[in-house]
C-alpha positions in Angstrom: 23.1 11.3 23.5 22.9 8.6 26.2 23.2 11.2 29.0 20.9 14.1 27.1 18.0 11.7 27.1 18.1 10.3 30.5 18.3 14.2 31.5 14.8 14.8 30.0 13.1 14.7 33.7 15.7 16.9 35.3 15.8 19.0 32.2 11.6 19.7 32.7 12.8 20.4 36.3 14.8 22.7 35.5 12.8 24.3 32.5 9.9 25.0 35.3 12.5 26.9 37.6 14.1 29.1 34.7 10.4 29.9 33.4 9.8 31.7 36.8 12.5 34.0 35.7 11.2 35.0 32.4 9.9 38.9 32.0 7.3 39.5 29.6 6.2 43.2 28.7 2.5 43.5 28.1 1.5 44.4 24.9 -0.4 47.3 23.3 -3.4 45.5 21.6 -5.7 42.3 22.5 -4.0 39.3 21.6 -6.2 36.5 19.0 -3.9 34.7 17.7 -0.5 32.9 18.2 2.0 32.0 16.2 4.9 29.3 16.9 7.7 29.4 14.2 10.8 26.9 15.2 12.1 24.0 12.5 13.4 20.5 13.6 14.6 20.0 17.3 13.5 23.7 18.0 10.2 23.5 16.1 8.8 20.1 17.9 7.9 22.2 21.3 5.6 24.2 19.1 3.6 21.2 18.2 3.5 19.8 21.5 2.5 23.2 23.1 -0.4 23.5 20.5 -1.9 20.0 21.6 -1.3 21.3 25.2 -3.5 23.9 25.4 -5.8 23.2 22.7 -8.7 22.5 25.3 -7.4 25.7 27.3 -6.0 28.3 25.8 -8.3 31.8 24.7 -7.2 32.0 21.2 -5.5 29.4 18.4 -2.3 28.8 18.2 0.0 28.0 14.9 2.7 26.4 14.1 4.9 27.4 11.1 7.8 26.0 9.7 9.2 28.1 7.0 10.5 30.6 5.9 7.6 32.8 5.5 4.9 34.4 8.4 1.4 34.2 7.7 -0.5 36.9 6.0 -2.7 37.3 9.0 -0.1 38.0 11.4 -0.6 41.6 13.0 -0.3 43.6 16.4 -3.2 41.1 17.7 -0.6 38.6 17.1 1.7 36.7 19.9 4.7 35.2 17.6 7.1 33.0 19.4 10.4 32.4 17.4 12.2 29.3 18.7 15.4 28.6 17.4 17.9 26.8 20.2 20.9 27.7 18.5 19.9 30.8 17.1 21.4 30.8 13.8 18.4 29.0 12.2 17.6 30.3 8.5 14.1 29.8 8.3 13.5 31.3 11.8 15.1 34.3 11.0 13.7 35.0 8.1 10.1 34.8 9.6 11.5 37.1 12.5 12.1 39.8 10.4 9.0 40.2 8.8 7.7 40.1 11.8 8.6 43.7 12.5 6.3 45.3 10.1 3.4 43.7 11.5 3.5 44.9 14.9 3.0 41.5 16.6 3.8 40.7 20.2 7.6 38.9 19.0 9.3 36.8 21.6 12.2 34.5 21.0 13.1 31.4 22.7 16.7 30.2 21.9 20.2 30.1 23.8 22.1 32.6 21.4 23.3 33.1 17.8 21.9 35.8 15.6 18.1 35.5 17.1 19.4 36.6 20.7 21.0 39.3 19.1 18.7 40.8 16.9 16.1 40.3 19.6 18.0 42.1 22.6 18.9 45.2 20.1 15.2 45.7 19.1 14.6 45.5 23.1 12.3 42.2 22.7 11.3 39.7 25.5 13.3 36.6 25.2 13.9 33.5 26.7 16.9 32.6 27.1 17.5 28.5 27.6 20.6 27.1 28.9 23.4 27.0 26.3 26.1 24.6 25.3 23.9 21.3 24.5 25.0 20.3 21.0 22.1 18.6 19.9 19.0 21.3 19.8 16.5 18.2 20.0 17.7 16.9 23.1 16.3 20.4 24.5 12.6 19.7 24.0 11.9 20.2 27.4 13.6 23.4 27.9 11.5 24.2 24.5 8.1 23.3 25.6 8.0 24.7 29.4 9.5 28.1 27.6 6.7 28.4 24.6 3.9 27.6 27.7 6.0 30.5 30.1 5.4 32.8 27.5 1.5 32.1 26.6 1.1 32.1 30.7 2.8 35.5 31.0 0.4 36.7 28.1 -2.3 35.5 30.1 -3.6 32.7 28.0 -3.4 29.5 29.6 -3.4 29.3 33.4 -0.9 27.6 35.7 -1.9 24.2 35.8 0.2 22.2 33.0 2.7 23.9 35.1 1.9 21.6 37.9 1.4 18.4 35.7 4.6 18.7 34.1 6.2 19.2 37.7 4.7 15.5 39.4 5.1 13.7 35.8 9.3 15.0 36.6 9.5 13.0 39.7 7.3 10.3 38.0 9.8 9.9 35.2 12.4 9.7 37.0 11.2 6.4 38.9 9.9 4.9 35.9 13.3 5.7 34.2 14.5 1.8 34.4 11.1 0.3 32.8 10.9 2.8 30.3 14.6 2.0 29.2 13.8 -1.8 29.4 10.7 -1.1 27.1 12.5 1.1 24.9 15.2 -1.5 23.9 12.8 -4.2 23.6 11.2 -2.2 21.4 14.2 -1.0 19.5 15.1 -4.9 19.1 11.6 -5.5 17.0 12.3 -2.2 15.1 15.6 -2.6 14.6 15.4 -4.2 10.8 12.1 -3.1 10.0 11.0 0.4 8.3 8.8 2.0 11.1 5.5 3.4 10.6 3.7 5.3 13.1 0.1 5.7 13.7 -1.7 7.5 16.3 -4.5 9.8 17.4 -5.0 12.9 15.7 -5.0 15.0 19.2 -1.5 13.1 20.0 0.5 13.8 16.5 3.0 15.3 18.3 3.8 12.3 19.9 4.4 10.4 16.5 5.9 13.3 14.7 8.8 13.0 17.8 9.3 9.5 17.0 9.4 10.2 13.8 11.9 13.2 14.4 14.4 10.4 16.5 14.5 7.9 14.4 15.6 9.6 11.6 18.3 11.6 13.0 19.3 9.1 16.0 19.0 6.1 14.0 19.6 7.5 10.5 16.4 5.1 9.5 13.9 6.0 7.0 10.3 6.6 9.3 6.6 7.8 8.2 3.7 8.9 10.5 0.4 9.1 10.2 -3.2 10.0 12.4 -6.5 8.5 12.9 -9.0 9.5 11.5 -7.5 11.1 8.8 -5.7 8.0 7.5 -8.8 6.3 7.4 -9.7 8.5 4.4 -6.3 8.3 2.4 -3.5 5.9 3.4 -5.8 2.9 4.5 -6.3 2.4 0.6 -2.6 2.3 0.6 -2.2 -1.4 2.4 -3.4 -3.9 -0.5 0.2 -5.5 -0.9 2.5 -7.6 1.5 4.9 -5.1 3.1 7.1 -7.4 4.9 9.6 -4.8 6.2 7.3 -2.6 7.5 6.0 -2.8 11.1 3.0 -1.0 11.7 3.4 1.4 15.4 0.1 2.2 17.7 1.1 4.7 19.5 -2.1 4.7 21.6 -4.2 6.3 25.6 -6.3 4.6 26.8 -8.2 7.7 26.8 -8.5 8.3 23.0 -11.5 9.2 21.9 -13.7 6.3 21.7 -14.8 6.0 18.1 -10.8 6.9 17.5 -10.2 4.1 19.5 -12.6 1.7 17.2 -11.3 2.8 14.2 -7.5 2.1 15.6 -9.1 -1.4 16.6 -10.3 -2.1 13.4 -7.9 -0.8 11.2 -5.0 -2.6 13.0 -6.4 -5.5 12.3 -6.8 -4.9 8.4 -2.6 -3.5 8.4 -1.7 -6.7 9.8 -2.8 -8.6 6.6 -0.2 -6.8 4.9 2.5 -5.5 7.0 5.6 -7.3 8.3 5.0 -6.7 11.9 2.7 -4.5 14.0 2.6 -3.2 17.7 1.1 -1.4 20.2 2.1 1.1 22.6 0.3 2.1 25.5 1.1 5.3 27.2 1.4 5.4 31.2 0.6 8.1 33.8 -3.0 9.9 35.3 -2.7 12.9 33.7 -2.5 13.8 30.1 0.6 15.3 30.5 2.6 12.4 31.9 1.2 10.1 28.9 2.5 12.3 26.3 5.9 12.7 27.7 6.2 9.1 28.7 5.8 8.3 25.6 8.3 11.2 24.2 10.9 9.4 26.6 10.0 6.2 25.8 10.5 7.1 21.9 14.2 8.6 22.8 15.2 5.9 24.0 14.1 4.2 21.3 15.8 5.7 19.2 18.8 5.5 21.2 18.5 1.9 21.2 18.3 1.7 17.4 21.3 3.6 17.0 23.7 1.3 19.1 21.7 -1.5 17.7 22.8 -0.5 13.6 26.1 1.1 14.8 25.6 4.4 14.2 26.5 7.5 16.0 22.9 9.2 17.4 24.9 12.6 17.7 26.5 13.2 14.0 23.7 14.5 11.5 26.9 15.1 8.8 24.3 15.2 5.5 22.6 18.5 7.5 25.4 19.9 8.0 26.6 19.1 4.5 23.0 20.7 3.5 23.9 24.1 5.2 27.3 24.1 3.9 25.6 24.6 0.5 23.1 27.0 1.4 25.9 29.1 2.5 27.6 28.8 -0.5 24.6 30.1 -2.4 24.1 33.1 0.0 
């Protein structure tokens, strides 16, 4: 796990040369909608790809994580199926009722049954880089992939391409601080139950964290966003939590009232809870904030593992889980 995460820059390198590669067929009808369906280390891209190109791309994008598409999926549809190993259940499900809707269907994954089905129904795929055996150390190859394809469809244009290219080389000189941060960070988690709270245009960021911690750390985790929280869970902190520490995963471009709220509300968690922290994002761009803070939250995690012992790689109770399911058929 060590070596996937410090790969992350290189990986985003390498993601931007493959995507140069991929062939996309045009499609029949007008495209006005786009759906992302991917679960766990294969699903996260979607989300970050939606947040992405909110501001920029010509029609809204969806992510779904089930087992079933959405009723208004049709031929104006763009459906991306991401599945890295793909032999995920859920995924394939959706992909197959994706055929009577005449949607635009394009897989992202390395192999397994989606490659298959997807190259004997003569569909555009893109195919990552197999043989990493831990499908959420791949989110870079997953969001540069999911952006190829909307760019090949014409509806974003080139430049998060170019931003994810500079924050690479930036990355890979911060590596040292952020891995510094990370396990100083990792220390004040370490025997605390983490809860994360961010801006609603960055829950991406949280729900990786999130994602980490659990399966890298084996530790229990909860996220939530601002505003949102500010009408629900705030009402939640009337009693002394003293093993929760309260996370503010914060830009310093957040939207300003966001950013007043955060202020304010930080201040009432931190009558109850047993620890609370902020963390800043660095970089110019948008783009190198959110992944220095994906990095940063690897590492974490990472750090959390050594730190209670665990292995960051096993995930035995999923496997365990799919063992069953197969059972039942």
């Amino acid at each position: 796990m060590e070596e996937m995460i410090s790969r992350f820059p290189e990986q985003l390198q390498e993601a931007l040369h493959l995507s140069n590669g991929f062939v996309y067929h045009k499609h029949s009808y007008a495209l006005r909608h786009v759906l992302i369906s991917g679960l766990g280390g294969s699903g996260i891209g979607g989300n970050f790809v939606q947040e992405l190109v909110v501001n920029e791309c010509k029609v809204p994008v969806w992510v779904n994580k089930g087992y079933d598409a959405p009723h208004w999926v049709s031929r104006h549809t763009l459906a991306i199926c991401s599945s890295y190993s793909g032999n995920t259940e859920e995924t394939l499900s959706v992909f197959e009722q994706l055929a009577s809707t005449g949607a635009k269907v394009v897989c992202v994954t390395s192999g397994g049954q989606l490659l298959e089905r997807a190259q004997a129904r003569g569909l555009d795929v893109a195919v990552l880089p197999g043989g990493w055996s831990s499908p959420r150390a791949c989110l870079g190859y997953s969001i540069v992939a999911q952006l190829g394809v909307l760019l090949a469809a014409r509806l974003i244009s080139k430049r998060l391409f170019g931003q994810i290219g500079v924050a690479c080389q930036w990355l890979l000189r911060e590596q040292a601080d952020i891995r510094s941060r990370a396990e100083k960070l990792a220390g004040f988690l370490a025997d605390k139950l983490p809860v994360l709270y961010c801006a609603d245009t960055s829950e991406a960021i949280a729900l990786r964290w999130r994602q980490q911690i659990n399966e890298n750390a084996k530790m229990l985790c909860w996220h939530h966003v601002l505003p949102e929280m500010n009408h629900n869970e705030l009402v939640g902190w009337r009693d002394a939590q003293p093993r929760i520490a309260a996370v503010w995963l914060r830009h310093r471009d957040d939207h300003p009232r966001t950013a007043v709220r955060t202020d304010i509300v930080k201040e009432i968690v931190e009558h109850f809870a047993g620890a609370s922290i902020e963390v800043y994002s660095k970089g110019k761009t948008p783009v190198e904030r959110r992944l220095y803070l994906v990095h940063l939250g690897d590492w974490v995690s990472f750090y959390l593992a050594q730190q209670r012992q665990v292995d960051p790689v096993e995930i035995r109770v999923i496997d365990y889980l799919k063992a069953e399911l197969a059972k039942i058929g």
